[in-house]
Structures are given as structure tokens and as C-alpha cells.
Biopython code that builds the backbone (N, CA, C, O; Angstrom):
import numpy as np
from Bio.PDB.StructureBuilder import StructureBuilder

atoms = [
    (1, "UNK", "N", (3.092, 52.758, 41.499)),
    (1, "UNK", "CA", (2.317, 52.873, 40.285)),
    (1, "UNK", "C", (3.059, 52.294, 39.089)),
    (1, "UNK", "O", (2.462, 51.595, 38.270)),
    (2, "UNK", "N", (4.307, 52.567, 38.985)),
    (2, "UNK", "CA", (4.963, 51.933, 38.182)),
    (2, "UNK", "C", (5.205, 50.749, 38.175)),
    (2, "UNK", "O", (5.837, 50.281, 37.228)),
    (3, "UNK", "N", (4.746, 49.889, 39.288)),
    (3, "UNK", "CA", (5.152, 48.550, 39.433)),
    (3, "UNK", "C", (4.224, 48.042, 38.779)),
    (3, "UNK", "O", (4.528, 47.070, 38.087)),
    (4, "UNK", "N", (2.703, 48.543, 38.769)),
    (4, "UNK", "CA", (1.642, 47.899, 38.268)),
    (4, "UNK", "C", (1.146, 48.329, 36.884)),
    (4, "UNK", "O", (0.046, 47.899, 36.536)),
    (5, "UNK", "N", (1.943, 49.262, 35.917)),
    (5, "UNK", "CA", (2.320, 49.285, 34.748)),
    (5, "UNK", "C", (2.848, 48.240, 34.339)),
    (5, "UNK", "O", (2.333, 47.646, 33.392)),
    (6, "UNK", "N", (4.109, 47.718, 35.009)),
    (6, "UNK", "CA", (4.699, 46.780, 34.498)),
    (6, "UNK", "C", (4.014, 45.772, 34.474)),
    (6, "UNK", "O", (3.717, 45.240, 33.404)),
    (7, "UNK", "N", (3.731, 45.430, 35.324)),
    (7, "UNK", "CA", (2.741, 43.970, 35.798)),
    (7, "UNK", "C", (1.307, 43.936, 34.907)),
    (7, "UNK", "O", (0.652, 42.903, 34.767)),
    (8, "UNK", "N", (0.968, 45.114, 34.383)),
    (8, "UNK", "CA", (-0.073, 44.892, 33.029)),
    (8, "UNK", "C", (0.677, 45.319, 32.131)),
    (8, "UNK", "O", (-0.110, 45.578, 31.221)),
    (9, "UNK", "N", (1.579, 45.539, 31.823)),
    (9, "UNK", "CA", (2.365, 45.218, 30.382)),
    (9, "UNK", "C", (2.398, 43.853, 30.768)),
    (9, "UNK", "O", (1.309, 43.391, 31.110)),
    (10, "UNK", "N", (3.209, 43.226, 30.791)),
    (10, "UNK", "CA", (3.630, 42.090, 31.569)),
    (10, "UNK", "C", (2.326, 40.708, 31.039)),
    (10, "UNK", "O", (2.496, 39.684, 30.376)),
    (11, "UNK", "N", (1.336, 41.166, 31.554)),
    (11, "UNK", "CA", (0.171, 40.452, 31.434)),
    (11, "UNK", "C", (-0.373, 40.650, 30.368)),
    (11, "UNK", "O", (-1.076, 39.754, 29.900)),
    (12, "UNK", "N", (-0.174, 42.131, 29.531)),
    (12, "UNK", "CA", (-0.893, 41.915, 28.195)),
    (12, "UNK", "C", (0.130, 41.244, 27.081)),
    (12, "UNK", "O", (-0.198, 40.942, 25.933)),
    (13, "UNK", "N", (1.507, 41.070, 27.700)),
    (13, "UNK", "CA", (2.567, 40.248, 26.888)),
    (13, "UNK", "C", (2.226, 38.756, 26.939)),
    (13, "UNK", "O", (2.173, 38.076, 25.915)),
    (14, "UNK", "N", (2.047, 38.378, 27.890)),
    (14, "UNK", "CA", (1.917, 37.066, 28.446)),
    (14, "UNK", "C", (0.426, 36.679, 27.547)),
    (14, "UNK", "O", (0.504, 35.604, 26.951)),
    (15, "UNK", "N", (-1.031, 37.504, 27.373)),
    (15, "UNK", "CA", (-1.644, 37.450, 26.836)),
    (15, "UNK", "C", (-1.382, 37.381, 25.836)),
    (15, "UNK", "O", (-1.429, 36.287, 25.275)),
    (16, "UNK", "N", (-0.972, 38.570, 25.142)),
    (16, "UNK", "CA", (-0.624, 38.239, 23.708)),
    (16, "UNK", "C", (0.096, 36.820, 23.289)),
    (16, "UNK", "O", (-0.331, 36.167, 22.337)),
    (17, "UNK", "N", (1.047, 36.460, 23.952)),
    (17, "UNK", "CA", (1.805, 34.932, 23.908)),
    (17, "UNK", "C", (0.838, 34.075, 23.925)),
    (17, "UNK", "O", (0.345, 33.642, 22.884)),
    (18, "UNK", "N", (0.493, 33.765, 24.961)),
    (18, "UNK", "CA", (-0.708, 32.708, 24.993)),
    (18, "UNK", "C", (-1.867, 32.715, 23.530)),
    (18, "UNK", "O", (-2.399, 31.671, 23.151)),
    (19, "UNK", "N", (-2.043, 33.692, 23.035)),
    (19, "UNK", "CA", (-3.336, 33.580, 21.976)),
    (19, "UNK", "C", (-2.033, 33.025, 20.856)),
    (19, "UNK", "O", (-2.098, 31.873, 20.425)),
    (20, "UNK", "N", (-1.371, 33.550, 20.620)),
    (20, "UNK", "CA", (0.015, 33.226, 19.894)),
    (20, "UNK", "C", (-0.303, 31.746, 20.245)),
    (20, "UNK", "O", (-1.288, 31.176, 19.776)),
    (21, "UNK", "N", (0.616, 31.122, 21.130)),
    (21, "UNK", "CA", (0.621, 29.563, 21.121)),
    (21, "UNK", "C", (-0.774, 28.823, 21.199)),
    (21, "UNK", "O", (-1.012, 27.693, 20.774)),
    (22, "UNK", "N", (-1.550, 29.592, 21.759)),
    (22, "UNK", "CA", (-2.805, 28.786, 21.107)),
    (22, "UNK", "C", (-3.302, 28.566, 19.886)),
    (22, "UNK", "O", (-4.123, 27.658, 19.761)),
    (23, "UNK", "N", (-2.878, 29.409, 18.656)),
    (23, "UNK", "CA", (-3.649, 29.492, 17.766)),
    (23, "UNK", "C", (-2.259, 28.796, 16.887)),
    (23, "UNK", "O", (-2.447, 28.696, 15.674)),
    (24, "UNK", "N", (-0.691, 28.242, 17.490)),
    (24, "UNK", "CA", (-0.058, 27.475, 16.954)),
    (24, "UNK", "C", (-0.292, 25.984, 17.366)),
    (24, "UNK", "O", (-0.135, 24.981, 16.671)),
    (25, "UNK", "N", (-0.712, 26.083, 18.680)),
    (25, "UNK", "CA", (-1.407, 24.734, 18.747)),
    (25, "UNK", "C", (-2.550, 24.010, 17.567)),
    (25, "UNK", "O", (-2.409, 23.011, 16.861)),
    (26, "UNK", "N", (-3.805, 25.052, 17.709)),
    (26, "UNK", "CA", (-4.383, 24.582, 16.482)),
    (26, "UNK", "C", (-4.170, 24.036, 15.479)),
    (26, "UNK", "O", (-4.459, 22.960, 14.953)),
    (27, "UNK", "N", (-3.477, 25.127, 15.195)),
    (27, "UNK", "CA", (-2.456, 24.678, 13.686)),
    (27, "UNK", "C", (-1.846, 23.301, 13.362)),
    (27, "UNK", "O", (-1.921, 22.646, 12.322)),
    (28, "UNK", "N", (-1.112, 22.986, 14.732)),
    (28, "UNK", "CA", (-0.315, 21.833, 14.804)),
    (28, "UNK", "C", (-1.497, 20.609, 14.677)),
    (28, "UNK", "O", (-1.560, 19.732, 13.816)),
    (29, "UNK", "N", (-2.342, 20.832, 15.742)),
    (29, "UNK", "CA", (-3.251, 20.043, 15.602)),
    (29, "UNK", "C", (-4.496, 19.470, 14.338)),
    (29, "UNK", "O", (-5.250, 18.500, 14.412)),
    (30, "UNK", "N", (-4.387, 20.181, 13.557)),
    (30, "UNK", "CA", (-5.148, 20.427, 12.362)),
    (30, "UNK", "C", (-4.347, 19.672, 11.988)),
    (30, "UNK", "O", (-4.814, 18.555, 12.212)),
    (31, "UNK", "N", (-2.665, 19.517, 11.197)),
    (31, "UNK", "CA", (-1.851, 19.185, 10.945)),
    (31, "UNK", "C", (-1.579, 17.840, 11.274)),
    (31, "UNK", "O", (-1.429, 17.059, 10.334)),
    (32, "UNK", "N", (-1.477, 17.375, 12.561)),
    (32, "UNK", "CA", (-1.722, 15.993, 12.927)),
    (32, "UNK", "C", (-3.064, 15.047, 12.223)),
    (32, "UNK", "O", (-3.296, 13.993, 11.630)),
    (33, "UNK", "N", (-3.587, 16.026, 12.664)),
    (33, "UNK", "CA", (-5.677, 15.417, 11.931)),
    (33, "UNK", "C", (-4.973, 15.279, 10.384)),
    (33, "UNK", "O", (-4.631, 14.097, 10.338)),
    (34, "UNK", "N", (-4.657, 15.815, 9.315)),
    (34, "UNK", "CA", (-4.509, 15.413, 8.262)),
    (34, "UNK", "C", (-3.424, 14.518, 7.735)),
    (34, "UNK", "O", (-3.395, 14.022, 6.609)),
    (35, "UNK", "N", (-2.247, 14.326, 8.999)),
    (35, "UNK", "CA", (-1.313, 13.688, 8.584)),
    (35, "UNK", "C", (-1.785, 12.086, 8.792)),
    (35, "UNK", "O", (-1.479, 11.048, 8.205)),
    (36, "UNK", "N", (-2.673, 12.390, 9.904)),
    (36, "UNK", "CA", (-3.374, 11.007, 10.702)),
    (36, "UNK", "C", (-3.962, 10.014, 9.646)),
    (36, "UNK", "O", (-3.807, 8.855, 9.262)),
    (37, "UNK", "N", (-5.163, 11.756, 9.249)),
    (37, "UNK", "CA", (-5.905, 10.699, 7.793)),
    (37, "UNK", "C", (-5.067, 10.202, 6.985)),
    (37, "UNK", "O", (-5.146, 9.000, 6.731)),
    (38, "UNK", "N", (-4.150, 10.936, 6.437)),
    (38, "UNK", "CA", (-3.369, 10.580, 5.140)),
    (38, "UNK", "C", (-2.408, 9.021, 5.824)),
    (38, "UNK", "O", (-2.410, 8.001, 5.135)),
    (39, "UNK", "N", (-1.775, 9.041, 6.982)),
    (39, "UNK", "CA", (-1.268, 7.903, 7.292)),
    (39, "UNK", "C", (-2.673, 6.934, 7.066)),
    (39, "UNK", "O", (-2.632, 6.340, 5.988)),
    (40, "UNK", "N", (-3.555, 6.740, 7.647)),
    (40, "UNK", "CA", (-5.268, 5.796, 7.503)),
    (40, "UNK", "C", (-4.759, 5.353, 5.716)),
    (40, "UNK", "O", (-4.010, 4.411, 5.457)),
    (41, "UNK", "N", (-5.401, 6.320, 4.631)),
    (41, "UNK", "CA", (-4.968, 6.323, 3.432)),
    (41, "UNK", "C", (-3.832, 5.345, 3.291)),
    (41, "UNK", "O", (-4.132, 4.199, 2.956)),
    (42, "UNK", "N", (-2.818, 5.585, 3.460)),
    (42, "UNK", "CA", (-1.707, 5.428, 3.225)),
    (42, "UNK", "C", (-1.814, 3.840, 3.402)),
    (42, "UNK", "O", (-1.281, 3.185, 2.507)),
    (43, "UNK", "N", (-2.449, 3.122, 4.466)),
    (43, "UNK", "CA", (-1.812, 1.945, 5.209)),
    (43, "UNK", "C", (-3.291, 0.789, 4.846)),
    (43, "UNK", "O", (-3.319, -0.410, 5.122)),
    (44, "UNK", "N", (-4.525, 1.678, 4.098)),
    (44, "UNK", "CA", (-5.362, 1.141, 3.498)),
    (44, "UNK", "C", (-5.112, 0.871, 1.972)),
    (44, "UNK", "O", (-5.485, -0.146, 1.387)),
    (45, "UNK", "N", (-4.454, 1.883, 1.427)),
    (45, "UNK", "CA", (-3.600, 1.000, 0.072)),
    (45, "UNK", "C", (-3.061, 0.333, 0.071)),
    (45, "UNK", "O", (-3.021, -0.450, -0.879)),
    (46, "UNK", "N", (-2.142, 0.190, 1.355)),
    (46, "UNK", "CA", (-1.022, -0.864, 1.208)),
    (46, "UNK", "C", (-1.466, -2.352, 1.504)),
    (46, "UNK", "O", (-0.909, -3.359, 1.066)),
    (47, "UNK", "N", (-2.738, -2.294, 2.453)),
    (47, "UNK", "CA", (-3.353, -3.397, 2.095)),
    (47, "UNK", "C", (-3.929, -3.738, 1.335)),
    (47, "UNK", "O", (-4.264, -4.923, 1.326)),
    (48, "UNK", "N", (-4.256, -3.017, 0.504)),
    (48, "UNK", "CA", (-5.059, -3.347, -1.137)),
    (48, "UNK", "C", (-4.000, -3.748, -1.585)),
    (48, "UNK", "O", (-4.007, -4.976, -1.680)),
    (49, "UNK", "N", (-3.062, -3.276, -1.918)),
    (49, "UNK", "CA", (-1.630, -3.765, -2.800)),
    (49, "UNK", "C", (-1.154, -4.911, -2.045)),
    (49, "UNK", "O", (-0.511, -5.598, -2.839)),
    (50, "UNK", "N", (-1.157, -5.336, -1.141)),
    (50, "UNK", "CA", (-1.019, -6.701, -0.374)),
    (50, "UNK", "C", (-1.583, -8.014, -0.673)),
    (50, "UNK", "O", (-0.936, -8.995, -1.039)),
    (51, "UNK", "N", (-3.265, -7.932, -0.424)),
    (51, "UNK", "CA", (-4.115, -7.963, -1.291)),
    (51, "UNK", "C", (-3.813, -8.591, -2.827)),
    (51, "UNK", "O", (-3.859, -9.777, -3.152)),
    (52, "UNK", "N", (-3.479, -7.395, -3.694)),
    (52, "UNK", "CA", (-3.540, -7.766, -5.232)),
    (52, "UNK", "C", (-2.237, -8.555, -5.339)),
    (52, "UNK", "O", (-2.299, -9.359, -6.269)),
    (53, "UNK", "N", (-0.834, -8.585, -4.542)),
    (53, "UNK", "CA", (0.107, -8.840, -4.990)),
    (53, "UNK", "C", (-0.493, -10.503, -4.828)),
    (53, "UNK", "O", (-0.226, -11.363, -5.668)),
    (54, "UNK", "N", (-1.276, -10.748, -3.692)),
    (54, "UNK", "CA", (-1.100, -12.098, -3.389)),
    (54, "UNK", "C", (-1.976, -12.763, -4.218)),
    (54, "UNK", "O", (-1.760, -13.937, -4.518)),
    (55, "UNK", "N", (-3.329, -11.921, -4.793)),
    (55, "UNK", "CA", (-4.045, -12.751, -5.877)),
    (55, "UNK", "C", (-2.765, -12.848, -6.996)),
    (55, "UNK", "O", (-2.189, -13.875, -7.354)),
    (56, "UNK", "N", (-2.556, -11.718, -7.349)),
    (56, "UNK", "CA", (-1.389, -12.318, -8.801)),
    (56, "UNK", "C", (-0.417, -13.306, -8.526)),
    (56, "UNK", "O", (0.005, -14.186, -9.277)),
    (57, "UNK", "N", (-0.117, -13.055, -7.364)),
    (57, "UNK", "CA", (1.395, -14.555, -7.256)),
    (57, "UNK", "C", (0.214, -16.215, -7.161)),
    (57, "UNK", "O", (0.685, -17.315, -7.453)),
    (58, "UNK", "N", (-0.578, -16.124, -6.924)),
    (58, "UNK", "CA", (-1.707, -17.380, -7.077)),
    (58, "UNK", "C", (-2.546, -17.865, -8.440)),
    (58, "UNK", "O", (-3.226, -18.876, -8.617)),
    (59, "UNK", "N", (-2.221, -16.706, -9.373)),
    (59, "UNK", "CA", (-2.542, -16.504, -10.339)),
    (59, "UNK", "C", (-1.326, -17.018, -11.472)),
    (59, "UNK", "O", (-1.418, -17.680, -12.506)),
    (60, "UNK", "N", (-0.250, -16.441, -10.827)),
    (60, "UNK", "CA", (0.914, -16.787, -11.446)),
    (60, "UNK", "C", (1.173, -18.313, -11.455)),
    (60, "UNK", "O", (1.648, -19.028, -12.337)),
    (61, "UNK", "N", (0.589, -18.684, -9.853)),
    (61, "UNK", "CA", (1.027, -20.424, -9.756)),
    (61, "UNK", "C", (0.457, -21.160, -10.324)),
    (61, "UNK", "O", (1.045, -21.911, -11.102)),
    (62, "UNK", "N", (-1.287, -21.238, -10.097)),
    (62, "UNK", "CA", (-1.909, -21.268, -11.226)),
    (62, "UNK", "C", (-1.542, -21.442, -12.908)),
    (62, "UNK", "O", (-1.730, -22.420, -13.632)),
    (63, "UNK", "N", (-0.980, -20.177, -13.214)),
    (63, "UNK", "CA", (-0.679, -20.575, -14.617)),
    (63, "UNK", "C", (0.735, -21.224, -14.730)),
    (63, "UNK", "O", (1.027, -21.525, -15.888)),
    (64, "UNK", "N", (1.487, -21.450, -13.978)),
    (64, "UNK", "CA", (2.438, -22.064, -13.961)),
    (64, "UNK", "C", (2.252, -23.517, -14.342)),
    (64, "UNK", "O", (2.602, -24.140, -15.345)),
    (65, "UNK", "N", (1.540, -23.906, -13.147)),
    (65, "UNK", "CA", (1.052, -25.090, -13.159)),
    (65, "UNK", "C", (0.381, -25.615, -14.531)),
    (65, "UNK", "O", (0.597, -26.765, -14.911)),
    (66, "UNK", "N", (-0.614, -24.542, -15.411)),
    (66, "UNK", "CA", (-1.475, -24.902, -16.549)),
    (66, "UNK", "C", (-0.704, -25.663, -17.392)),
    (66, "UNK", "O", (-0.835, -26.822, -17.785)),
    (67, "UNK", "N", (0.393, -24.542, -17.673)),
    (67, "UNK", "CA", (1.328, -24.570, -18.571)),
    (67, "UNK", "C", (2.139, -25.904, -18.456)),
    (67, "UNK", "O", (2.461, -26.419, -19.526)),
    (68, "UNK", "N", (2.505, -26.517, -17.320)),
    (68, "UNK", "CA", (3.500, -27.453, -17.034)),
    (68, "UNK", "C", (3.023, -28.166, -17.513)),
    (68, "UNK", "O", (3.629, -28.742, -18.416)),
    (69, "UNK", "N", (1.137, -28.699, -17.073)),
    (69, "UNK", "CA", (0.542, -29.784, -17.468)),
    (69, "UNK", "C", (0.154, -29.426, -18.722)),
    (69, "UNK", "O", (-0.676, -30.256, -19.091)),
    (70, "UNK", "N", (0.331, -28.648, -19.515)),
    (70, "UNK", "CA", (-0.511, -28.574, -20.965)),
    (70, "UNK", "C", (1.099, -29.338, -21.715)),
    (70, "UNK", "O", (1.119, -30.299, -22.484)),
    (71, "UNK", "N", (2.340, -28.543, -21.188)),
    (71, "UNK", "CA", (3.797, -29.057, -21.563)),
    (71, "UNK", "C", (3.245, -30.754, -22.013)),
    (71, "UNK", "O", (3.216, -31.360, -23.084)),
    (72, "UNK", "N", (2.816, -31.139, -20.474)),
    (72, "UNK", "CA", (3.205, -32.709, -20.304)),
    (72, "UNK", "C", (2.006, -33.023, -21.429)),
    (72, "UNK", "O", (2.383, -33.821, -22.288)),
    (73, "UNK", "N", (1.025, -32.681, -21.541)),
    (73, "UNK", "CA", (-0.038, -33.565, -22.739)),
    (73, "UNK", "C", (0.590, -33.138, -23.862)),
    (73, "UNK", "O", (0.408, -33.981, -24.740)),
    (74, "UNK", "N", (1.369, -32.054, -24.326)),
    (74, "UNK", "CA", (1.665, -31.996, -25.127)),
    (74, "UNK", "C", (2.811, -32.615, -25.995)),
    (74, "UNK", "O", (3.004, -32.457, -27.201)),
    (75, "UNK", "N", (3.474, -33.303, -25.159)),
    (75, "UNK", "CA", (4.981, -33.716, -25.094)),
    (75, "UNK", "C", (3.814, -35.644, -25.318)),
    (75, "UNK", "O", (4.101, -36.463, -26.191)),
    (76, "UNK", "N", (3.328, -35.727, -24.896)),
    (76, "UNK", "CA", (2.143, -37.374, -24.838)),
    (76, "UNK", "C", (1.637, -37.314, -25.918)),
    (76, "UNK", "O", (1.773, -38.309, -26.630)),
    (77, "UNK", "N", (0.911, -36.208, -26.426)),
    (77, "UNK", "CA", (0.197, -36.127, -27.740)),
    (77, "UNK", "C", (1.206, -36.433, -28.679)),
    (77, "UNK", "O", (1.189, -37.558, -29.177)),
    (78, "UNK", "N", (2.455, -35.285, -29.148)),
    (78, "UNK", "CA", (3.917, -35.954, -29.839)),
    (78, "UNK", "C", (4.325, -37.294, -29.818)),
    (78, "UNK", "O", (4.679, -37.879, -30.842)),
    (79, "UNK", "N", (4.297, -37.798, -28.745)),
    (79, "UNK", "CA", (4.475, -39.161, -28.587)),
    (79, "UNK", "C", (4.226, -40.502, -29.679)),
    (79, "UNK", "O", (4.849, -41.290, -30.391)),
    (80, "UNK", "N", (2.322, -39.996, -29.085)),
    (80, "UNK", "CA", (1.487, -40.952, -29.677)),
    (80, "UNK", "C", (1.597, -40.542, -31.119)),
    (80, "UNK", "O", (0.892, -41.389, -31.668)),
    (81, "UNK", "N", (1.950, -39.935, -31.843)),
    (81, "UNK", "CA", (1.911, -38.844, -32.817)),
    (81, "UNK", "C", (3.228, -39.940, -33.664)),
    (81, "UNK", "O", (3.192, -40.743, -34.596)),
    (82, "UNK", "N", (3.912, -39.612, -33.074)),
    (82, "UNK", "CA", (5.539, -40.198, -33.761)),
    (82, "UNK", "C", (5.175, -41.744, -33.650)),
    (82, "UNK", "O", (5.349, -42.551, -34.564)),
    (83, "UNK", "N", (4.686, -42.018, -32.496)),
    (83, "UNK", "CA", (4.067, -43.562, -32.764)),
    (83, "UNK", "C", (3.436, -44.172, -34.005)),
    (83, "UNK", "O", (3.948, -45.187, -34.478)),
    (84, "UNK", "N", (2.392, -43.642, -34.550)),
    (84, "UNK", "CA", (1.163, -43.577, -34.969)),
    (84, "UNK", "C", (2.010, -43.657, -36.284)),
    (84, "UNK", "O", (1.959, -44.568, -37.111)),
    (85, "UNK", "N", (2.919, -42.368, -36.336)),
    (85, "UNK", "CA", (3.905, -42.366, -37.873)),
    (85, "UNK", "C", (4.568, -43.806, -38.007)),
    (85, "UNK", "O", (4.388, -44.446, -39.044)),
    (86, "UNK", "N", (5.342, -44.327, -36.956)),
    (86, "UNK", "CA", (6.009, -45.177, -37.348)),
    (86, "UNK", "C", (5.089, -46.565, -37.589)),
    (86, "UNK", "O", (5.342, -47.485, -38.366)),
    (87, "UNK", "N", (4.323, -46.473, -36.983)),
    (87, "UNK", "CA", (3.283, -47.825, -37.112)),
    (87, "UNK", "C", (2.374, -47.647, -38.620)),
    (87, "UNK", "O", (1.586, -48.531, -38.955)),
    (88, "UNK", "N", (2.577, -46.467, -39.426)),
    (88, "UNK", "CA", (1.970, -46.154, -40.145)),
    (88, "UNK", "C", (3.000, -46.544, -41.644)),
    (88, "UNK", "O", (2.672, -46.982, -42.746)),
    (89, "UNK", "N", (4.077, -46.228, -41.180)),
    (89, "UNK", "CA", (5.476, -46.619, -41.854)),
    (89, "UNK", "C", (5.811, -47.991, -42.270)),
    (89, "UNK", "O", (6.328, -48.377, -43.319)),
    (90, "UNK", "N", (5.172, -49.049, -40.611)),
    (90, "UNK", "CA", (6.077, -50.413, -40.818)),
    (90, "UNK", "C", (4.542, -50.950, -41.401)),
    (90, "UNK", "O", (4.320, -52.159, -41.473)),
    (91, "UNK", "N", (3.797, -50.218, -41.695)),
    (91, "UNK", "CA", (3.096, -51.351, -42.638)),
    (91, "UNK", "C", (3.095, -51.270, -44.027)),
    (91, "UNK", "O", (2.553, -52.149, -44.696)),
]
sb = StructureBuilder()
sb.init_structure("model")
sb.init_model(0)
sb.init_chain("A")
sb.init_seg("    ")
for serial, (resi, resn, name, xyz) in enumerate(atoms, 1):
    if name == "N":
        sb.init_residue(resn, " ", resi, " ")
    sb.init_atom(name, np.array(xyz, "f"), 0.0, 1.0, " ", f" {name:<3s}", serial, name[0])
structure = sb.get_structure()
């Protein structure tokens, strides 16, 4: 009789454990589910920011470029400019 005391203690321990790790499983699992989304999140900004970095560096070349060629007409316009003076001079 005493053996089968033990053996339902035993089993309502083992029960009790089991609802225990089941209901830490959950947990864990819930936990994964939001870390999951938040990684999703996470790796969908970073392609947006991927994204924007590469419009601005095209944007940047772009105005790089404006600038170089506005430099060069501007440096042509001076030119004709100082020309224009001196031809304006030798007459």
C-alpha cells in the first residue's frame, strides 16, 4: 500500500512538473513569436535605410556633378567677361 502512495505522489509530482514546463514552454514560445516579429521589423527598416542611403549618395552625385558643371560655365562666363573688358579697353 505504501508503494502505491508513493507512486501517486510520484505522479501527482511529475504532473505538477509537466503543467509547470508546459506553461514555460508557452511562455518561451510567445517570446520567440515576438522576438521573430520584432527581428521582421527590425530587418524591414534596415532595408528602408538601405534604400534611402542609396537614393541620397545618387543625389549627392548628382549634385556633385551640378556643381562641377555650373563651376565650369562659371569659370567660361568670367572668361568671356575679362575678355569683353579688355576688348572694351583696347578700343
Amino acid at each position: 500500500m505504501d508503494q502505491i502512495r508513493m507512486m501517486d505522489q510520484n505522479l501527482k509530482c511529475l504532473s505538477v512538473a509537466e503543467e509547470k514546463y508546459s506553461q514555460k514552454e508557452d511562455k518561451y514560445e510567445e517570446e520567440i513569436k515576438i522576438l521573430t516579429d520584432k527581428l521582421k521589423e527590425a530587418e524591414t527598416r534596415a532595408e528602408f535605410a538601405e534604400r534611402s542611403v542609396a537614393k541620397l549618395e545618387k543625389t549627392i552625385d548628382d549634385l556633385e556633378d551640378k556643381l562641377k558643371s555650373t563651376k565650369e560655365e562659371h569659370l567660361c562666363t568670367q572668361r568671356m567677361l575679362d575678355q569683353t573688358l579688355l576688348d572694351l579697353n583696347e578700343m
